[in-house]
N, C-alpha and C positions, 0 to 999 in steps of 0.2 A: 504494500500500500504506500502511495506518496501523500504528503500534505502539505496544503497550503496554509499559513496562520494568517486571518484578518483582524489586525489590533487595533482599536480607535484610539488617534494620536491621546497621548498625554497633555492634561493641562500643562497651558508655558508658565508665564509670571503668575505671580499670588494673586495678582488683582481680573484673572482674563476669567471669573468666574465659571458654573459650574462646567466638568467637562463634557464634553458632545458623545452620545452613546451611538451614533449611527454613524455605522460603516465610511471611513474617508471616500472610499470611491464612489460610493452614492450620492454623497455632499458635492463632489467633481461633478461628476455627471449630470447631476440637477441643472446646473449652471452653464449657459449658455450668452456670447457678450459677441457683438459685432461694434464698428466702426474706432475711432481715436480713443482710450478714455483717459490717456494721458495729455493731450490738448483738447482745445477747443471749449465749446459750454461743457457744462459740468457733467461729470458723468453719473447714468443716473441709472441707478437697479428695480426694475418693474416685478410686483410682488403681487402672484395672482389672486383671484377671490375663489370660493369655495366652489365645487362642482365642475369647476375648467378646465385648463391648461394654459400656462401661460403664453401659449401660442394663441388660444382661442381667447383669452380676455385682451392680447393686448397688438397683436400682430397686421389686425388691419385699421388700427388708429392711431395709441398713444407713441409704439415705436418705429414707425417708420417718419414721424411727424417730427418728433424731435429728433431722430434720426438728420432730417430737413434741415433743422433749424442747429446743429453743428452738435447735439450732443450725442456721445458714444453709451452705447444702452447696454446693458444685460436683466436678462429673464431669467429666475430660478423656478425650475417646477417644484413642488409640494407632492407628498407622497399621499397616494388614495386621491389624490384633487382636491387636496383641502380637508375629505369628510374624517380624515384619522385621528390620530390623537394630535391634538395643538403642540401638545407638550413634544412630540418627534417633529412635526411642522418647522415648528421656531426655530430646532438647530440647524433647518436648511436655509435660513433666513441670516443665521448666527453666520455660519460659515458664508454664506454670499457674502454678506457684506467686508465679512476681513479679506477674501479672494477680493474683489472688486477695489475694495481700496490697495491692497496690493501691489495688483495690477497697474491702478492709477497711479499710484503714489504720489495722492490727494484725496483733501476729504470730497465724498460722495452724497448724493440726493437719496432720496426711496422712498418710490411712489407706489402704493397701494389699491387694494380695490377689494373694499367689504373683508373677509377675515385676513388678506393680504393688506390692509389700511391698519387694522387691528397687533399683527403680530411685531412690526418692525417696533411702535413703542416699547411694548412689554420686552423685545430681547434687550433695548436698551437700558431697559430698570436692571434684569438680571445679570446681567454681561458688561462689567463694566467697565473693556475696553472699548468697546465699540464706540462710545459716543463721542469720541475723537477723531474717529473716524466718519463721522455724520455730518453734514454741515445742516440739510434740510429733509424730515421729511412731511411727507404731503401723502393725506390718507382721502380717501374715498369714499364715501357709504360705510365707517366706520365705528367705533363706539370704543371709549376710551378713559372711562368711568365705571364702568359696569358691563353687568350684559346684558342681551337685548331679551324684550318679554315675550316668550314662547314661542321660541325658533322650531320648534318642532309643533305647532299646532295646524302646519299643512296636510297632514294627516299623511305624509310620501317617507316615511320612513322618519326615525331621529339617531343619526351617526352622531358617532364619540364626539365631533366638532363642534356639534351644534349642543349638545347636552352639557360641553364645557362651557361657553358661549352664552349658557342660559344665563340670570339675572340671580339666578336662584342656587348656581354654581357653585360647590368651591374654589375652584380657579382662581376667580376675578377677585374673592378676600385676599386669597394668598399673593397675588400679581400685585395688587395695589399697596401693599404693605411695604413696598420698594419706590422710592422717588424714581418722577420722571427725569434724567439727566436736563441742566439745565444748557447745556453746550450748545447740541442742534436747535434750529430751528422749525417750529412745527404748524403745520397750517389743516386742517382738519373741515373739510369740506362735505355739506349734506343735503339732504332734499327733502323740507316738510312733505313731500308725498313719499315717502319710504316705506312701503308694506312689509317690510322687514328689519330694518335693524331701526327700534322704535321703544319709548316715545321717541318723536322728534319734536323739540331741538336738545333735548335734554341730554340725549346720549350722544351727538355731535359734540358735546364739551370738553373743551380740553382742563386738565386740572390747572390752578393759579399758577402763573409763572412767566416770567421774562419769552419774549421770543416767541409767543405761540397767539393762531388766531384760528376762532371758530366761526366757520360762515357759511349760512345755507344759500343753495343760488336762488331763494326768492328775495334775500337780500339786494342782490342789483337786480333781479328780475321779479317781483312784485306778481304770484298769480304763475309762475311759470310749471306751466304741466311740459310732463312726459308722456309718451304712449303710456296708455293703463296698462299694469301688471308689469310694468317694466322698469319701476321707479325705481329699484335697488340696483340693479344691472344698468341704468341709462348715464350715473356718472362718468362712468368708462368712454361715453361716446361725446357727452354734453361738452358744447359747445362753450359753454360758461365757465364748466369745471376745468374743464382745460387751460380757459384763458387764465383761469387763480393758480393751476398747476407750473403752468409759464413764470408765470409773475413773481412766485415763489422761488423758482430757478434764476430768472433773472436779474434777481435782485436781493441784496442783504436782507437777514429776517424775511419775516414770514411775510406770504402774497397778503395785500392792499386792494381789497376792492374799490376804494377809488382812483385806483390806476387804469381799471377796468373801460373801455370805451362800452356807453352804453349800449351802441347799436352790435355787441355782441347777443345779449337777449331776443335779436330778430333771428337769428341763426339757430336751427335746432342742433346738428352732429356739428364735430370739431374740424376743420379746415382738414380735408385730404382724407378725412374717413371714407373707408368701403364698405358701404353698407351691406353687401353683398357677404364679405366677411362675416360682418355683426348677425346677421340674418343666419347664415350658414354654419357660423361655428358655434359662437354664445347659446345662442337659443335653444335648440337640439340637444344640446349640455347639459342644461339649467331643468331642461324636461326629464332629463332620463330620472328613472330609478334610484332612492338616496339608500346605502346599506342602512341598517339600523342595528341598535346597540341597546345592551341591557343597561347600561348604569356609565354614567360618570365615571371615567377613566382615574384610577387612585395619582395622588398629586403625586409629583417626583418629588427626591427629599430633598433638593435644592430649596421647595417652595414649603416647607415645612420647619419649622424655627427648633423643634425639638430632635432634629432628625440628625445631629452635629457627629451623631457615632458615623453612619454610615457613609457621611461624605468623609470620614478619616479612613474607609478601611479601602485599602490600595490591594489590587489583586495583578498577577504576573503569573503568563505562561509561558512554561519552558519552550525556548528555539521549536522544539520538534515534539514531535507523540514518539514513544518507547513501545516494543515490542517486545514482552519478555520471556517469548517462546515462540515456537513454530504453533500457528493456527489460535496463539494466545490474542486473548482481546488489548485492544492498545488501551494505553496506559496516559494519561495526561497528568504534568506536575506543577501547581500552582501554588506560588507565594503567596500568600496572605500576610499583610501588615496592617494594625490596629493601632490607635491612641488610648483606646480605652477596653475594658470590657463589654463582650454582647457573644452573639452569634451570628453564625454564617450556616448558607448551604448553598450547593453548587447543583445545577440544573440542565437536565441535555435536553436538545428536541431534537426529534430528524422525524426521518420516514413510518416511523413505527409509534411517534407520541412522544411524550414528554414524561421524564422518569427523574429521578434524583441520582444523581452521580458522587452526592456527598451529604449525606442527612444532614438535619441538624445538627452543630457542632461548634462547640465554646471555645471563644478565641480570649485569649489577654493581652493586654499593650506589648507588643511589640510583634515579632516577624516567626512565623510559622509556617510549613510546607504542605501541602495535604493533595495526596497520590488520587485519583479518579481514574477508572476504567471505564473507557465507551463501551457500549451495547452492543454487539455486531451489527452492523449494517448488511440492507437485502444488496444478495451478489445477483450481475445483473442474469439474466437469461437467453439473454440474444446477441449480448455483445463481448467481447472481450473483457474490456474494463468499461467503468462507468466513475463518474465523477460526482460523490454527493456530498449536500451540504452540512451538516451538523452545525446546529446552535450551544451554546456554551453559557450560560447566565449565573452571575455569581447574585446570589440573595445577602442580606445583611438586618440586624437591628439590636439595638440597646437592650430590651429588656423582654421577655416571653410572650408578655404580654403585649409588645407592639407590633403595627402589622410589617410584613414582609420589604422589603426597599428594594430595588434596582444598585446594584453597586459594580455593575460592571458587565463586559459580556465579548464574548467576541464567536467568529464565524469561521467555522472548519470546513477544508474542502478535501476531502478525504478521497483516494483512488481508489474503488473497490473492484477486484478482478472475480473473477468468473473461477 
């Protein structure tokens, strides 16, 4: 058997907050960036909204527009389309934006749309390198106080996203318990006709603070409808919203609706929209099918104030798996390091289910080794060799009585022969 180990980088500095539990090359991959983004207007990362793709939210308006207008663009996709857990979302957001800056080597914009408006503040509360990295962001049909009242009362299913999302959440306590960095600047744009992310204007608001402004576009348009049923989905195309999105980019601090030329309010789509796009991608999207979900997705223990054990327990797999015999099952060897007392257990998934690889088991301050044996895996039938994946999840918690943690995890690709 040959293996391949997948380890998700290590935190860098003490201040770059929690570490990212999904796969580095999936955070690559997500991320897609055409034109200059080291000169010219600023470069700016489009953060799709729920049920999409960031091809279909932004491909036939906001990026090829600004594309236009000199700035260099990148789209990150979201896993599931938005409908997953927030909490895996966000680090594709996290990692965009340190890529993106990177690359530019300047600080960057990010612009949003409905849960992609939503996520970029909250990584900046958690993660707090990033907000030196931000100069501007500009959200969409978002909500940034709370969440919104009964995202799930369309009766098309209610995914992990939207059940975070609720008002009624955990999440939104545990997110808000973190300031909003006051570095970037932030412009929060919405539509008294919102059939979904609502009340409006109330959840358009941004919390008190230097640099930020909240503005619905009936503010410079007085009375301004959208096509019906489209009122969550039509910032992306508006005409208005764009020109506050602009204004924002092109100018210090947050967009100024009286920069605004009035006779944009006669305009309904944004200069160089294809509607043809919007018709064809968006819509058909927004229609399909939502998974649905039994509960509220448990918070990660970044967002938990009592949770201080399990962000201390550090877990490390050995270079390679061990075979300790002929037709013997391999062997995995994983360091465990603790600050404090708790427990740990170690978790396999693959093809056959999910089994415990390391029961329950009492760890004390400092560094401990503990041997796991995988499961055999199915040997293929038709092929020579086959290539499968193994999951690997390290659990963790202070005291018996708490529930379970995330402390780590990584992806085996194991060679299984015939």
């Amino acid at each position: 058997m040959a293996l391949a180990l997948l380890v998700p980088a290590s935190a860098g500095a003490a201040d770059a907050g929690p570490v990212l539990r999904e796969p580095a090359g999936a955070l690559a991959r997500a991320l897609s960036c055409s034109g200059d983004l080291a000169g010219g207007g600023a470069p700016v990362l489009l953060v799709h909204g729920t049920g999409v793709t960031a091809s279909q939210n932004w491909s036939w308006g906001y990026q090829p527009q600004l594309a236009r207008r000199g700035h260099g663009t990148c789209t990150v996709d979201l896993p599931d389309r938005g409908f997953g857990d927030v909490q895996r979302s966000i680090e594709y957001v996290v990692a965009a934006i340190r890529e993106v800056h990177r690359r530019a080597g300047r600080p960057i914009a990010v612009v949003g749309h409905s849960q992609g408006a939503i996520l970029p503040p909250v990584a900046l509360r958690i993660w707090p390198d990033l907000a030196p990295m931000v100069d501007d962001v500009v959200g969409l049909a978002g909500t940034y106080r709370g969440g919104v009242e009964d995202p799930c009362g369309a009766g098309r299913g209610c995914p992990p996203s939207f059940a975070q999302l609720d008002a009624r959440a955990a999440w939104w306590p545990a997110v808000l318990r973190h300031p909003l960095p006051t570095e970037p600047s932030y412009t929060a744009i919405g539509t008294l006709r919102d059939e979904i992310v609502r009340p409006q204007p109330q959840v358009n608001r941004l919390p008190p603070g230097p640099r930020r402004r909240s503005v619905e576009i009936q503010d410079l348009c007085p009375g301004r409808e959208t096509p019906r049923g489209l009122n969550h989905l039509f910032p992306a195309a508006d005409a208005v919203s764009f020109a506050l999105t602009l204004d924002a980019l092109d100018h210090p601090g947050p967009a100024d609706p009286t920069r605004i030329p009035a006779t944009v309010c006669s305009q309904l789509l944004l200069d160089g929209a294809d509607p043809v796009g919007l018709l064809t991608g968006v819509l058909p999207a927004l229609a399909a099918p939502r998974p649905g979900a039994a509960a509220e997705p448990a918070l990660r223990c970044y967002l938990v104030p009592s949770c201080g054990f399990v962000d201390a327990v550090e877990a490390t797999p050995s270079a390679r798996l061990r075979q300790p015999r002929r037709r013997g099952r391999l062997a995995l060897r994983v360091a465990l390091r603790a600050a404090d007392a708790g427990q740990v257990r170690i978790t396999g998934s693959g093809p056959r289910g999910t089994v415990d690889l390391l029961p329950t088991t009492a760890i004390g301050e400092g560094r401990r080794t503990a041997a796991v044996a995988l499961p055999r895996l199915p040997r293929p039938k038709h092929r020579r060799s086959l290539v499968r994946r193994y999951r690997v999840r390290v659990l963790a918690r202070h005291l018996a009585a708490d529930p379970w943690r995330d402390a780590g995890g990584w992806t085996l690709r194991i060679r299984v022969r015939r």
